[in-house]
BANU-393622 format. One record per atom (N, C-alpha, C): x, y, z; residue in one letter. Coordinates in steps of 0.2 Angstrom, whole numbers, plus 5000, padded with zeros to 4 digits. Each point is the difference from the previous one (the first is absolute). Layout:
XYZA/...
//
This chain:
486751245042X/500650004996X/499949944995X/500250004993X/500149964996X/500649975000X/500249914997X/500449995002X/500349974993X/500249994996X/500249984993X/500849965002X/500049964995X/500749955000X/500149974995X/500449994998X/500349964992X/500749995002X/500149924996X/500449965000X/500449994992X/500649975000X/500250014993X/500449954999X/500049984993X/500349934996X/499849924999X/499450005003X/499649944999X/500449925001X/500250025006X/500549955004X/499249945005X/500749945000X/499749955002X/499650005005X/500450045007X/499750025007X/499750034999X/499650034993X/499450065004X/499349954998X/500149925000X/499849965001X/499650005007X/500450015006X/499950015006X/499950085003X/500250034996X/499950065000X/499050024999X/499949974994X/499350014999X/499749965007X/500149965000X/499649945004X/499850055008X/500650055001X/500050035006X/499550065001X/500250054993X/499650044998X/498949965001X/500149974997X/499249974999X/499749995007X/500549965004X/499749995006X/500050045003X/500350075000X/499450105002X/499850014996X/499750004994X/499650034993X/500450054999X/500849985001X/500450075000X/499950024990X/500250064998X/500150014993X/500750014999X/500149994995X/500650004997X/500050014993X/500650024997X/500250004994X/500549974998X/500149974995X/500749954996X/500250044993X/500550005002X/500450034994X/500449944995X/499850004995X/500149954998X/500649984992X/500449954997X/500450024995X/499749924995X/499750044998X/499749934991X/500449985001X/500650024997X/500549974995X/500549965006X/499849995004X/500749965006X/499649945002X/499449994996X/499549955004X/499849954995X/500649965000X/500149914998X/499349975000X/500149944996X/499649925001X/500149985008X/500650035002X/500049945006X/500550065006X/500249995008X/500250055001X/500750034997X/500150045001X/500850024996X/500450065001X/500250054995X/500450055003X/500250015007X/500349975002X/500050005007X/500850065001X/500250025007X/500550015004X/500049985009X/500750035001X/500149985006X/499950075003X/499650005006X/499950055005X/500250005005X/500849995004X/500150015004X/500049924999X/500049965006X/500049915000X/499549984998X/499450034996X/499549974999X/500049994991X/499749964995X/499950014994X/499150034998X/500150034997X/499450024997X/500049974994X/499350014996X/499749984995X/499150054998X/500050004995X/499550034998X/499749944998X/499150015002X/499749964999X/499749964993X/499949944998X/499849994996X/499350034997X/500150004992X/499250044996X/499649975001X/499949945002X/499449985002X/499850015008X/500550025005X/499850015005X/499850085003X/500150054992X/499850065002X/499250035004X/499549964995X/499450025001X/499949985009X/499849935000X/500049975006X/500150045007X/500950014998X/500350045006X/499650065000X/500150044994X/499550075002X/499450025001X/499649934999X/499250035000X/499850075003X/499650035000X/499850045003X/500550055003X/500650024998X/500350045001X/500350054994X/500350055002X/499750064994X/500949984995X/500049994995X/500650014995X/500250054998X/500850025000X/500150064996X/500849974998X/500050074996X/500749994993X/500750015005X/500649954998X/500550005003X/500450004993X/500050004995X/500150004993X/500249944998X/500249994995X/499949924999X/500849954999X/500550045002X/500549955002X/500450045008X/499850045000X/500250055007X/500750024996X/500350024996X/500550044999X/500150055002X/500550055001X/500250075002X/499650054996X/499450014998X/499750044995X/500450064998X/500350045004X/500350064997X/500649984995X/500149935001X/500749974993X/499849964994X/499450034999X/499649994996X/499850024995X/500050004994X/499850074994X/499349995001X/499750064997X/499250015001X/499649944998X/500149964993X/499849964999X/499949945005X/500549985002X/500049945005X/499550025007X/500350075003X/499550015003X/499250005001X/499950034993X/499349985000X/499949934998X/500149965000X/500249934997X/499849965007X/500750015005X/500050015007X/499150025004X/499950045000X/499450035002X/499249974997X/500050024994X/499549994995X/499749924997X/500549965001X/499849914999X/499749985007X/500650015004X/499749975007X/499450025004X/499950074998X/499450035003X/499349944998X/500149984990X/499449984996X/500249935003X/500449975000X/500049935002X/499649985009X/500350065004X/499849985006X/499150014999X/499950054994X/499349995002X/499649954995X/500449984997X/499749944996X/500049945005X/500649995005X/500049975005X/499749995005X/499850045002X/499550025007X/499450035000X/499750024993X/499450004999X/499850095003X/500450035003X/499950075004X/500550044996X/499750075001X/500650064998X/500450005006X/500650034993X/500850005006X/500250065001X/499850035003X/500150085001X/500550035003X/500449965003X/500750025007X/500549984995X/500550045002X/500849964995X/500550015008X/500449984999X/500849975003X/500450024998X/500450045002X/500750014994X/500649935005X/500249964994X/500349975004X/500750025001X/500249975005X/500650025004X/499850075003X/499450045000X/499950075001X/500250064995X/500449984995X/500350044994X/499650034995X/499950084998X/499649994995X/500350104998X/499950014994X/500050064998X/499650044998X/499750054996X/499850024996X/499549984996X/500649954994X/499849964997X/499449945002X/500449985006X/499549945002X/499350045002X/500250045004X/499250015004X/499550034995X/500250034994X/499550024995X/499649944997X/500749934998X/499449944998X/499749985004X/500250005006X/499449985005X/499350055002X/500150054997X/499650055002X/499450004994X/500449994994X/499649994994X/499849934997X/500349935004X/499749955002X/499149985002X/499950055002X/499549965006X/500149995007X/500650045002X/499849985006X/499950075008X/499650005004X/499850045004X/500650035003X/500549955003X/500550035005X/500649944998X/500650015004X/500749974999X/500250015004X/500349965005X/500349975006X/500850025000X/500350055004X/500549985000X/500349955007X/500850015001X/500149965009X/500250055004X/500050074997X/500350055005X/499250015007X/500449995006X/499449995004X/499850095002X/499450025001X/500050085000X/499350015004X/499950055003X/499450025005X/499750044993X/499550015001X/499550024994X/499450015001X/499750054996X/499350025002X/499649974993X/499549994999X/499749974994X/499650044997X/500050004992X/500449974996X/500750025001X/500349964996X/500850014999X/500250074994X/500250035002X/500350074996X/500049964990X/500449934999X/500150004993X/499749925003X/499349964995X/499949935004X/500449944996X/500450024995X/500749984998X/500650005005X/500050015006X/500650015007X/499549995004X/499749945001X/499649985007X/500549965004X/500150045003X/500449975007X/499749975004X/499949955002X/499849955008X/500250045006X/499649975004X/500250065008X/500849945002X/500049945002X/500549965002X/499949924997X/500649984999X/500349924999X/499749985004X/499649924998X/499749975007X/500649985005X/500650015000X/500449965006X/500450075001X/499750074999X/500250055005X/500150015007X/500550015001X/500250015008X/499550035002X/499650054997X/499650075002X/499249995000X/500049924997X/499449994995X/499350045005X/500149975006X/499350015006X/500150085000X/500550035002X/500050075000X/499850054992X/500049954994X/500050024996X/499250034998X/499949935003X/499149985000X/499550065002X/500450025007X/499550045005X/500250044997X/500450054996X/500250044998X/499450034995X/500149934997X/499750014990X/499450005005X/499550025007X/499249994999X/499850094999X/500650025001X/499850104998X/499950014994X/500349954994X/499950014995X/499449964997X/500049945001X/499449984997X/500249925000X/500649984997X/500249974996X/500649965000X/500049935003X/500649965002X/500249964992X/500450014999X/500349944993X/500649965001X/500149955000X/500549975003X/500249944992X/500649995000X/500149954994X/500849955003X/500149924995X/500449995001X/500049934994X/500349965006X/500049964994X/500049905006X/499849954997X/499749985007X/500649965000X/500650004996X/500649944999X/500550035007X/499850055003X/500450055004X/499849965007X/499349965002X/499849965006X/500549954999X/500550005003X/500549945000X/500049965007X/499749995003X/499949985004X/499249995004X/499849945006X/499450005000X/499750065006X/500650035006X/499850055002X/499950054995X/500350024996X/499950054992X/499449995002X/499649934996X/499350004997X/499750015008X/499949975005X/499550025006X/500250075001X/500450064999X/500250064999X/499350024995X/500349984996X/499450044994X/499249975000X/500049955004X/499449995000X/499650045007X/500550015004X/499750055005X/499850064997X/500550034994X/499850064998X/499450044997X/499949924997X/499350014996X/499550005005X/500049975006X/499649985003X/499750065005X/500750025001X/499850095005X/499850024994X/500150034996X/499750044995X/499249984999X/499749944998X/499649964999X/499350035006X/500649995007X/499450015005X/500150075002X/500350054998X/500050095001X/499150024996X/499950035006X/499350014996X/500050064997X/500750034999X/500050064997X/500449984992X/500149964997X/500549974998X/499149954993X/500250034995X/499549974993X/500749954996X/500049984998X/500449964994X/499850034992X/500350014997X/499650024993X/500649984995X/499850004994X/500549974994X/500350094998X/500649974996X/500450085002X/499650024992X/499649984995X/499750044996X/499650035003X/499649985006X/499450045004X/500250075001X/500649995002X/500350095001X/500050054995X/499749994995X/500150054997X/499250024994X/499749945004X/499250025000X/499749984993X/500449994996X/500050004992X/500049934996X/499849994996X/500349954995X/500150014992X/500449954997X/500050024994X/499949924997X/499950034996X/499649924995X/500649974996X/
//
């Protein structure tokens, strides 16, 4: 089974997020927003007791080496409230910055908040990019019927997740996403590090970046 994962918003703790990742050669992908990523930390909110913040520009590369980047658009607005203009605006800057950024094609999009119409999925479609993430969690056989509504099998902090897992191995294909500001705790983080860990050692179980699924690239 192939195992794919992606995180979103390019927050501080996936600092420790990565750290965790690398020490299984887990793959990942980072969804990412140019335009929220200051001189210094910033944009921040409150998640429950905890504050968040989005990493600084200068700590993007670093944190992500060797992990795969894609478009979360470049200030995470509600795209569907959006005229076309801005939309592609939204889409089409931050795609070219993150790869002026990162030195790699960005192939994946985000819709953020999961929100997106028509309108959206077309500039994302005639953007550049292979596929688009929604958060509706769905059992699925691969490819996906439209790869503009790629659904994830489950949230990494799903009740179901291990059931979800042995599920997804009739199809092929486990995808799991979240966000790492949601570890609030350190049983949280020894929680998810077990997870990586069982998955890591399942000898049925590959890791692969989510552009890999779809076999393809575009320049």
């Amino acid at each position: 089974m192939l195992v794919a994962q992606c995180w979103d918003d390019g927050i501080v703790s996936d600092i420790r997020l990565a750290e965790i990742l690398r020490r299984y050669d887990a793959k990942a992908t980072f969804n990412l927003n140019a335009g929220l990523h200051d001189t210094k930390r910033s944009n921040g909110w409150r998640y429950q007791d905890t504050w968040v913040e989005r990493l600084a520009r200068s700590e993007l590369e670093p944190v992500y080496q060797g992990f795969t980047i894609a478009n979360h658009s470049l200030t995470h607005p509600h795209l569907p409230a959006l005229t076309l203009k801005e939309i592609n605006k939204e889409v089409g800057v931050n795609r070219q910055i993150l790869q002026d950024w990162f030195q790699q094609p960005v192939l994946g999009f985000v819709y953020p908040f999961g929100t997106y119409d028509h309108r959206v999925k077309q500039a994302v479609r005639t953007g550049g990019h292979l596929y688009a993430r929604s958060v509706k969690a769905e059992e699925f056989s691969f490819p996906p019927a439209d790869p503009m509504e790629f659904h994830p099998t489950c949230h990494f902090l799903a009740a179901d997740f291990w059931g979800a897992y042995e599920k997804a191995k009739q199809s092929g294909i486990f995808y799991f996403w979240g966000h790492s500001y949601e570890l609030l705790t350190e049983a949280m983080w020894d929680d998810f590090e077990t997870k990586i860990r069982r998955i890591n050692d399942d000898q049925d179980a590959t890791w692969v970046d989510v552009p890999d699924l779809f076999n393809s690239t575009i320049n």
